[in-house]
C-alpha positions as CSV (number, residue, x, y, z in Angstrom):
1,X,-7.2,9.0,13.8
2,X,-6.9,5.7,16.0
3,X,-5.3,6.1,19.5
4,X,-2.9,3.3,20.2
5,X,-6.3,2.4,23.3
6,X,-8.4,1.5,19.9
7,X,-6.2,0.4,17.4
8,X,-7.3,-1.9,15.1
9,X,-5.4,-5.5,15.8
10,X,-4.1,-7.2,13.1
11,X,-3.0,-10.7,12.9
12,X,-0.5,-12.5,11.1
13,X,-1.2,-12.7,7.3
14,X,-1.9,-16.4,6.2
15,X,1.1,-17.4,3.6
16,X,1.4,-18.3,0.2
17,X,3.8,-20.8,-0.6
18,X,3.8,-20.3,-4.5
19,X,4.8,-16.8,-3.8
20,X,3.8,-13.6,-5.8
21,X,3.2,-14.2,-9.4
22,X,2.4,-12.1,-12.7
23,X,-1.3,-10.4,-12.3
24,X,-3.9,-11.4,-14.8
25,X,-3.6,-7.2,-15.9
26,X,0.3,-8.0,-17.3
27,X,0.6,-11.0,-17.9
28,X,4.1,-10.3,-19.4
29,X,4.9,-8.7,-16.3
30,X,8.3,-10.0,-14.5
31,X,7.7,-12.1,-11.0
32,X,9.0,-12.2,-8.1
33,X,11.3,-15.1,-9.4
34,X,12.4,-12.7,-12.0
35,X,13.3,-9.6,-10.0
36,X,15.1,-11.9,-7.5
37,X,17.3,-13.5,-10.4
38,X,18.1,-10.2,-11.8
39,X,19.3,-8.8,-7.9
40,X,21.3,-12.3,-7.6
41,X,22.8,-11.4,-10.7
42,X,23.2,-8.0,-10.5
43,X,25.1,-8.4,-6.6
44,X,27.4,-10.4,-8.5
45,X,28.7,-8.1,-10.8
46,X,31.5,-7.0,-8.9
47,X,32.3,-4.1,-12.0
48,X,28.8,-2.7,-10.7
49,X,28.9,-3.0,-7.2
50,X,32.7,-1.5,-7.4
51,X,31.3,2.0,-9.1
52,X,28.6,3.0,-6.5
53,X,30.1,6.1,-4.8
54,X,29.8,5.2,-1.1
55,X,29.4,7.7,1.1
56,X,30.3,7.6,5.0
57,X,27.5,9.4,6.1
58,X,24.4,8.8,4.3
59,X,23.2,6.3,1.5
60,X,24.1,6.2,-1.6
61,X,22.2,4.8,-4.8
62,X,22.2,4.5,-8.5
63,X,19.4,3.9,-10.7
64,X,19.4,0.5,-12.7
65,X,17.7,-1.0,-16.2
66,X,15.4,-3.8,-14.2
67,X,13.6,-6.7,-16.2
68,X,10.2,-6.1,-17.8
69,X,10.1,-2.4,-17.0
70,X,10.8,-2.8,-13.0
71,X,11.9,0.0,-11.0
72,X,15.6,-1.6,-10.1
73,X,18.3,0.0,-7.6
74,X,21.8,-0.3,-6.7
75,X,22.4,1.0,-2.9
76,X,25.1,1.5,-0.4
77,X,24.8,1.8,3.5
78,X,26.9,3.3,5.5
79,X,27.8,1.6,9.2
80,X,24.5,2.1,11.3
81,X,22.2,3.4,8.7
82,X,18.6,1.8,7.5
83,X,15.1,2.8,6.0
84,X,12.6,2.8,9.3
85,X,9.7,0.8,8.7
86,X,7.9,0.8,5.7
87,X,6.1,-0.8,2.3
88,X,6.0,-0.7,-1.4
89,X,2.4,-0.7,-1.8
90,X,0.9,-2.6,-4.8
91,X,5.2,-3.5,-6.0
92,X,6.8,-7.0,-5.4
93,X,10.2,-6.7,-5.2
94,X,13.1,-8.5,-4.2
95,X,16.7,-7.4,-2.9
96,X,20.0,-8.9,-2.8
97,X,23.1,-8.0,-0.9
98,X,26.7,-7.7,-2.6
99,X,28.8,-6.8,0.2
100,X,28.8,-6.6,4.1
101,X,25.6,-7.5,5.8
102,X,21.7,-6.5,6.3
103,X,19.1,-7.0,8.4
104,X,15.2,-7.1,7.5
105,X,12.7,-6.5,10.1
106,X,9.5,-7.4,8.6
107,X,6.1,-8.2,10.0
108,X,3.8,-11.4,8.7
109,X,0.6,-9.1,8.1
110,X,-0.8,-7.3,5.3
111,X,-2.0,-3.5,6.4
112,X,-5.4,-2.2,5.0
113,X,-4.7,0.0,2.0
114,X,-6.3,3.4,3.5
115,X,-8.3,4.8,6.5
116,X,-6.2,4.1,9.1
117,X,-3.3,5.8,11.8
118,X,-2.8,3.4,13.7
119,X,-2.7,-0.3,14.2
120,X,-2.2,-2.9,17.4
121,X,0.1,-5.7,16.0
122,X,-0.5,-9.2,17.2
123,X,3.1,-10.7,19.4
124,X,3.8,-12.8,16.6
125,X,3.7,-10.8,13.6
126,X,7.5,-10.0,13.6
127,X,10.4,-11.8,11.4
128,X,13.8,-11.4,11.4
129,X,16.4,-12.3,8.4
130,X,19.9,-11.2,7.9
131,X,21.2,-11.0,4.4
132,X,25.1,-11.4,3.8
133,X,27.0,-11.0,0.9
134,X,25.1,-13.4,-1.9
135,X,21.9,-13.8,0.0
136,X,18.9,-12.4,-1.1
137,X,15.1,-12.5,-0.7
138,X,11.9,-12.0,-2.7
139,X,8.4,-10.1,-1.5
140,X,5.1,-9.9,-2.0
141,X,2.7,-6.9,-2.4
142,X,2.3,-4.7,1.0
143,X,5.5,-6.2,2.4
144,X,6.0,-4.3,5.5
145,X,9.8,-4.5,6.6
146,X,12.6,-2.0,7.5
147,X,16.4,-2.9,6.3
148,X,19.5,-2.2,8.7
149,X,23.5,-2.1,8.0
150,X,24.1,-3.3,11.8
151,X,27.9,-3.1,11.7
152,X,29.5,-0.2,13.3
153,X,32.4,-0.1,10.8
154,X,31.6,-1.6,7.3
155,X,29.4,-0.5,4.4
156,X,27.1,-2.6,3.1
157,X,25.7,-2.9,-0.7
158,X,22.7,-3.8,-2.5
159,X,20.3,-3.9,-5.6
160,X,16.8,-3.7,-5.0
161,X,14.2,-4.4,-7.9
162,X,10.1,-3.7,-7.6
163,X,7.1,-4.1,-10.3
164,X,5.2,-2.1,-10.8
165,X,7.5,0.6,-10.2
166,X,7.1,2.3,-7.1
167,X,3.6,4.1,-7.2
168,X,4.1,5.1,-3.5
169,X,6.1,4.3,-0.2
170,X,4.2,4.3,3.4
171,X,6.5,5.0,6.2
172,X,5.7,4.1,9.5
173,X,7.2,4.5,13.1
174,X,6.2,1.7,15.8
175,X,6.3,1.5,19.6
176,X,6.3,-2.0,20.9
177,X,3.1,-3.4,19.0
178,X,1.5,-0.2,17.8
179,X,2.8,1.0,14.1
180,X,0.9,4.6,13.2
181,X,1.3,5.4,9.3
182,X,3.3,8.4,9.5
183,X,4.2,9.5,5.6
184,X,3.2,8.5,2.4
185,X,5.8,9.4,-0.3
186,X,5.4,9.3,-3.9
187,X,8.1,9.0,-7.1
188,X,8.2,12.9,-7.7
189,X,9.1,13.5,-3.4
190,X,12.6,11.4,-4.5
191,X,13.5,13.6,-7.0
């Protein structure tokens, strides 16, 4: 394990601007344009949105049909809650919000897949992006990001979509520029 003294630093991530795409192993798989038109689509279905139990103390969440066998979710937020930082591994995904507002935290570097704790984060890896009702966003593989309901008195609502479906979730905590991998969770710990 890395102390925060010899982390590893990592610089922003070069961009693509033709964004994530099909891999050459499923071609028929859904895109990143896909999942975010079905999360457009499915933020505006106000019969959906209106039958996600919301609760006032935790998050809430249903499970949805997504396009092209994609892992798809419709969540509510409570004032004040979010999801600390992590990724979706090897998924793109995309997210959309119905109602109130979120924020995403995300970083502009992709993490090494394994062997590391900890990491030293170059200054000007860090984005910001608040999402109200109607916005949404698409993401690559090993987006790193955490999403926030800022309001002290409003929920907020949202469907997520990934593909593949989730084959894992790193979560991470960070102090100033150092983010340590603290937890990797897999489909059967959300059961």
């Amino acid at each position: 394990m890395s102390s925060p003294a010899s982390a590893t630093p990592l610089a922003p991530a070069p961009t693509d601007a033709a964004g994530p795409t099909a891999t050459a192993a499923d071609p028929g798989a859904p895109t990143a344009a896909q999942l975010l038109d079905f999360v457009r689509r499915a933020a505006a279905d106000a019969e959906l949105i209106a039958s996600l139990p919301l609760d006032p103390e935790g998050r809430t969440w249903v499970r949805l049909e997504g396009p092209g066998g994609s892992e798809a979710w419709l969540i509510g937020w409570p004032p004040g809650t979010g999801t600390g930082w992590h990724d979706h591994a090897e998924s793109l995904g995309a997210f959309a919000t119905a109602a109130g507002s979120l924020t995403e935290h995300s970083l502009s570097v992709r993490l090494p897949a394994g062997g590391w704790r900890s990491l030293e984060l170059h200054e000007d890896v860090d984005r910001e992006r608040r999402l109200g009702a109607g916005d949404a966003r698409a993401f690559g593989r090993h987006h790193v990001h955490e999403v926030l309901n800022e309001s002290g008195t409003a929920h907020a609502v949202s469907v997520h979509a990934y593909y593949p479906p989730l084959p894992l979730m790193r979560r991470f905590s960070r102090t100033g520029r150092v983010l340590r991998l603290e937890q990797v969770e897999r489909p059967e710990d959300w059961q």
